[in-house]
C-alpha positions, 0 to 999 in steps of 0.5 A: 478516503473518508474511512481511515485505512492504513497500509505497510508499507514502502520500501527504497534501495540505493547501490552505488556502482561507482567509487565515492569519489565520482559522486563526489566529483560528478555531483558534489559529494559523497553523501550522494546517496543519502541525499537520494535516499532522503527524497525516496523515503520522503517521496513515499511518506504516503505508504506510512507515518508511524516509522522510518528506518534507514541503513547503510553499509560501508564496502572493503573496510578494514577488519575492526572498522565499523561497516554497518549503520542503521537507525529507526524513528516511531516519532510523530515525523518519523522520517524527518527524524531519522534524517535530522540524526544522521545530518547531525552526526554528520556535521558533527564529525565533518565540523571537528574533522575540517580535513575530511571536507576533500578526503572522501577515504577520510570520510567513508573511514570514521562518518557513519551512514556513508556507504555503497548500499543503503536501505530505507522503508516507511510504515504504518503500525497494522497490529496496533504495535508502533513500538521502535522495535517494531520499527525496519530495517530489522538487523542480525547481527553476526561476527561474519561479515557475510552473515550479517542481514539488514531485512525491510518489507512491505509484506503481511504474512498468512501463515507466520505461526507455520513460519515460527514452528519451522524455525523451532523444527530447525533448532531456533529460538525466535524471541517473537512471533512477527511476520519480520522476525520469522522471515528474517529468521529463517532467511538467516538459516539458510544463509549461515548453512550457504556460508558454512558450506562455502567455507568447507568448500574453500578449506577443502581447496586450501585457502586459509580462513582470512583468504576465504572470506572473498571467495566466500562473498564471491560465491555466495548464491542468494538466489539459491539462499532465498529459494531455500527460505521461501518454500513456506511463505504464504503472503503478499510481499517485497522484501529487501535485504542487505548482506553484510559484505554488500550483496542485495536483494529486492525479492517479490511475492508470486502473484505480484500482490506487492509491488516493487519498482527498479531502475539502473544505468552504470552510476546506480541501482535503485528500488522503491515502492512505487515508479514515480519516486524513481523517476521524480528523484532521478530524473529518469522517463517512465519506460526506464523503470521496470517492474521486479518480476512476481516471484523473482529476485533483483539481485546486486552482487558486490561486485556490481553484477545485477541479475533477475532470478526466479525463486518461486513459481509465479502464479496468475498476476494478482497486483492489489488494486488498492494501490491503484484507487488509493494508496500509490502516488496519483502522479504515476502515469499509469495510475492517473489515467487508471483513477481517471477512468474509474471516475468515468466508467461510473457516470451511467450509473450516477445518471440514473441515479440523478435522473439524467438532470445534470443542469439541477446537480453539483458535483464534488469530491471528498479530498483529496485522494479522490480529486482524480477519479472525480475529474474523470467523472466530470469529464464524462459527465461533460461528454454527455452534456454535450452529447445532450445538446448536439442532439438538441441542435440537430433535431431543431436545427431549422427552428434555433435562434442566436439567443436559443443556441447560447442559452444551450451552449452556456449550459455547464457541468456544475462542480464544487470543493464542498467537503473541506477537511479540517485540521486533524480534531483531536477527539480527546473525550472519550464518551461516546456522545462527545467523541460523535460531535467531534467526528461529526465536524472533521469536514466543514462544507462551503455554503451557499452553492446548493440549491434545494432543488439540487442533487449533490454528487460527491466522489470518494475512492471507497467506503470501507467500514462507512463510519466517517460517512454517517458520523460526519459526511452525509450530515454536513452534507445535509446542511445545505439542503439538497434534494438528494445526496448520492455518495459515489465510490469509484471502487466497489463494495469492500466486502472481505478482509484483506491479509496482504498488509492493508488494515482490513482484518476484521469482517464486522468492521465492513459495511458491506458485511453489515449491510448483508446481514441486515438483509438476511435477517430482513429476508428470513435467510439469516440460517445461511449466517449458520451454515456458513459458521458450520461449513468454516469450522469444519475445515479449520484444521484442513490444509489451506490448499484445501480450504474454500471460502464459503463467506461469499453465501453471504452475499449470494443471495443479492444484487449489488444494488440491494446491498447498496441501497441497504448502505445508504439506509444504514449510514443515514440518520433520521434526522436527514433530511435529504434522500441518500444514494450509495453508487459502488463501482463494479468489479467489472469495471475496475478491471477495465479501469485496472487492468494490470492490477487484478487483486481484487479479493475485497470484492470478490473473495477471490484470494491470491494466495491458499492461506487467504481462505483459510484468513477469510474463514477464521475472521467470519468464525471469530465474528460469529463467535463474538472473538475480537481477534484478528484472523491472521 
């Protein structure tokens, strides 16, 4: 994507269901688990850069031995280092104790990090905040072995301010109002009330309170646990979470707006954030990795027992389609296919903006996410070529000559790598015009393949807030003289904010936005822009069941194409000389293209969740406002 986005996050969950000592055996060693949750971490390394955390737990340890093991990075490779201190504590320990190298008991009793259960996640900072304490897992902490909770989640909550007062109404003192913090908060609640409970339970039978520590984390019901907590929650999320003695859970928003991914045979339980990294790192096919079911709870008992629990109602199926255009790995079967067709089903419409002249247009993509859509453009584009010259040969079959039909046939789809991205320019000047120049030469261009007389078809999977587009693209693209530039998105036009964890929470940060008010101020419709500022206000203190999104006015009054072409006259400069085109894939095509992932609330306003109205209104107050807040 030319426009820098970011996203939180990606999570990975490793249960070993054997002993220590058949990995050890099978495999080689007992660190067999980190080694895996190395490569799932680092397999996921797409979903975030700011920070990395790991944990494990140690199962049946003796009172007074240390069971619990975690450690964060927010430095710049966050993931290399997490595991650089843990293989260096490691070594450490195994160099000064060489008896531990065939001692497996000896290793899961004095190495930290080894264990049954382990928990990673990656992350990118969205609020801006890329402090260490920001950083998952998150950890409470208690002197009950149950109620210890390691939480991380790829998740952004609507309503955390309503979290944080039913933690007070509970008596709690949150020390900060995060989304994490409130979830892990009230998740502990109800799994210190479900301990005591149990602990009551086993009093009243007679056990002792060292007899009832096993038949508490034997009876502990963290489907009922997680019911509890979630009665509240408003947001797109797939939170996993770690409990002191070895139960664990991997529990998933209703409209699956987040996704999660599982696996499991006999030696192991695993989830991560996305299928491919299952399957590349276990080596295991595609129809072996299953979804957790929106709503539901993947939950491993300490024991092993591995269940599918419905906490929440699931609603209508929502995937965010942003996964499938930009975020997730390109190498998941589903989704390469999913970005190929993205590429062809937008072909009629870049035709009709070259004039049907394939022969005089080169066609290119902005790396590198876009590489896929791109070969499926191409290849649609090649379908029509062929479909031109068959057409061709039939209807002069009786007059065409040996030399006619080879110039026919050596007739091709031009393609080009015209964007080269350079290495990352530190733009370190900070006024204005300097920091231009900078931008202006993030990516180099390959000359000498355009000719004047040439189109200059270039592919990108969205155009989010257009900066990098005018400050940089379209202008190096212009040094090579075509006739017509036409910047192509293979998803539509980003037209609201999102609150479900990707970094889009301001609406005047959207091009598309932008480009709707230029036309209602062109068009004398700008009192609609008051309307919808009344209308929004006047429900600001509604239920979000009861709030409308009354943002979609803003784009009623137009074609998609009016706002496209309204794009392209603002993100060109007068200095331009060649004609600028903007194409967005339409929503009905995504679906097609996406099928299974129907989220689709940038586009449309079509929010999954009721707290994303009230998310959608509140960034259009604070935009009307001049508030430079974000809305959730």
């Amino acid at each position: 994507m030319s426009d820098a986005l970011k996203h939180e996050c990606g999570i990975a969950l490793v249960r070993l269901l054997k002993p220590l000592e058949f990995y050890k055996e099978k495999y080689g060693s007992a660190f067999y688990g980190i080694q895996k949750m190395y490569l799932m971490m680092e397999k996921q390394h797409n979903r975030g850069q700011d920070g990395a955390g790991f944990a494990s737990i140690k199962m049946d340890v003796e009172p007074g031995e240390r069971y619990i093991s975690r450690v964060r990075s927010n430095q710049s490779q966050p993931i290399q280092d997490v595991f650089t201190q843990i293989n260096e504590r490691i070594n450490e320990e195994m160099a000064n104790h060489p008896e531990y190298a065939d001692d497996v008991a000896a290793q899961k009793a004095n190495i930290p990090y080894i264990g049954e259960l382990f928990l990673g996640h990656v992350r990118y900072g969205t609020f801006g905040k890329n402090s260490i304490e920001s950083v998952h897992p998150f950890l409470r902490q208690s002197n009950w072995m149950h109620r210890n909770l390691i939480l991380a989640g790829n998740f952004n909550m609507t309503n955390v301010k309503e979290l944080f007062q039913n933690l007070v109404e509970l008596g709690q003192h949150p020390k900060e109002m995060a989304d994490t913090v409130t979830v892990m908060e009230k998740i502990g609640h109800f799994l210190d009330k479900e301990v005591m409970q149990l602990y009551q339970d086993c009093k009243a039978e007679g056990y002792s309170k060292q007899e009832a520590s096993p038949v508490i984390a034997e009876r502990l019901d963290v489907a009922k646990i997680l019911a509890r907590s979630a009665k509240n929650l408003d947001g797109g999320y797939a939170m996993a979470g770690l409990l002191g003695h070895g139960d664990a859970f991997v529990f998933r928003d209703p409209a699956g707006i987040r996704p999660a991914y599982y696996y499991q045979d006999d030696e192991i339980v695993v989830v991560a954030s996305e299928r491919p990294v299952i399957q590349t790192v276990f080596n295991v096919p595609f129809d072996k990795v299953n979804e957790i079911d929106p709503g539901s709870a993947l939950i491993i008992k300490k024991n092993g027992a591995v269940s599918m629990k419905e906490i929440l109602t699931p609603t209508v199926k929502k995937s965010c389609s942003f996964e499938r255009i930009y975020f997730s790995r390109g190498s998941d079967a589903e989704i390469y296919q999913e970005r190929k067709n993205l590429g062809k089903l937008i072909l009629p419409a870049v035709l009709n903006s070259i004039d049907q002249d394939t022969d005089n247009t080169v066609f290119s993509y902005i790396p590198n996410t876009a590489e896929t859509s791109f070969y499926g453009l191409v290849e649609a584009a090649q379908d029509f070529l062929n479909q031109r010259k068959n057409n061709y040969i039939l209807a002069n079959r009786n007059t065409l000559t040996a030399e006619t039909l080879q110039e026919l046939l050596a007739v091709k789809i031009r393609t080009e790598k015209v964007a080269i991205k350079d290495a990352k320019l530190r733009t370190f000047i900070t006024e204005d015009s300097s920091r231009d120049d900078l931008v202006a030469h993030v990516y180099d261009v390959t000359y000498g393949v355009i000719k004047p007389t040439d189109n200059l078809v270039i592919i990108d999977d969205s155009i989010v807030r257009g900066t990098t587009l005018k400050k940089s693209i379209i202008k190096m693209m212009d040094r090579l003289n075509p006739k017509r530039i036409v910047i192509v998105s293979s998803a539509p036009q980003i037209r609201f904010p999102d609150c479900y964890g990707i970094d889009m929470a301001k609406l005047e940060g959207l091009v598309a936005f932008r480009a709707a008010l230029e036309l209602l101020k062109e068009r004398n419709l700008y009192h609609i822009v008051d309307e919808v500022y009344a209308k929004c206000k006047a429900q600001e203190d509604f239920k979000d069941a009861d709030v409308v999104n009354y943002v979609t006015a803003i784009y009623e009054p137009f074609e998609p194409q009016e706002i496209s072409d309204k794009i392209a006259e603002m993100l060109s400069s007068p200095e331009i000389k060649a004609e600028v085109k903007i194409i967005f894939q339409t929503v009905e095509d995504l679906h097609i293209a996406c099928p299974k992932n129907l989220g689709d609330w940038y586009f449309t306003g079509d929010y999954p969740t009721a707290g994303g109205n009230r998310v959608v209104n509140r960034a259009f107050m604070n935009f009307y406002e001049g508030k430079d807040a974000r809305a959730y």
